[in-house]
C-alpha positions in Angstrom: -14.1 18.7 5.5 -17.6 20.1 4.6 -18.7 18.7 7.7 -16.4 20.5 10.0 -16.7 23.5 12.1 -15.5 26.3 10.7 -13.8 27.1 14.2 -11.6 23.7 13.9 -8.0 25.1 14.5 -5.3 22.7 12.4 -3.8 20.8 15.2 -7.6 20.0 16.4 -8.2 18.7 13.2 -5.0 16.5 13.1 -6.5 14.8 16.3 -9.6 14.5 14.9 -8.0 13.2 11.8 -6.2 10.9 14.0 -8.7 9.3 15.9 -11.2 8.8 13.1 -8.3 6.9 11.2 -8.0 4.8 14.6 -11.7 3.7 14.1 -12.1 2.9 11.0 -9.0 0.5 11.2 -10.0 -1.0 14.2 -13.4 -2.0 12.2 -14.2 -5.8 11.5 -14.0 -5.3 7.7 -10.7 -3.6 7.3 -8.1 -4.8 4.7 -4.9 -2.9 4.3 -2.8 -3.0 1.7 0.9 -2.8 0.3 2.9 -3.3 -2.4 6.5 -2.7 -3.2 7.7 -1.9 -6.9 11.7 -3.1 -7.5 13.4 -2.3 -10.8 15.0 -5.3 -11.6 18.2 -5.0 -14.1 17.1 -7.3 -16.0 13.6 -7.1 -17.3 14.0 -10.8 -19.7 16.0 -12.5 -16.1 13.3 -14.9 -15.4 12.5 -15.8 -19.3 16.0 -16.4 -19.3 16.7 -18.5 -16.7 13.1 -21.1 -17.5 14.5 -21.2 -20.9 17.9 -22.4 -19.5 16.1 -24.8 -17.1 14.0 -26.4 -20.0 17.0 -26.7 -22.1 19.0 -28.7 -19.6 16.6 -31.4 -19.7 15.9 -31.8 -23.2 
């Protein structure tokens, strides 16, 4: 915000804000990213359930 005019009111700079996230997603090189953390009951469920699927065979 060092850049900013000290007059900016706080609704101008929410459009500002706004609009300068609009272009910098809109550029060429623009990746964005997610991820989504489940808890899982469990925390051995898949070691479990290969070591039942090996043992089956053998």
């Amino acid at each position: 915000m060092a850049y900013l005019p000290f007059y900016l009111t706080p609704e101008e700079f929410e459009v500002f804000q706004a609009d300068h996230e609009k272009q910098i997603k809109s550029g060429e090189h623009f990746h964005e990213w997610s991820s989504n953390n489940i808890e899982e009951i469990n925390r051995y469920g898949a070691l479990q359930f290969s070591l039942l699927s090996s043992l089956i065979p053998a």
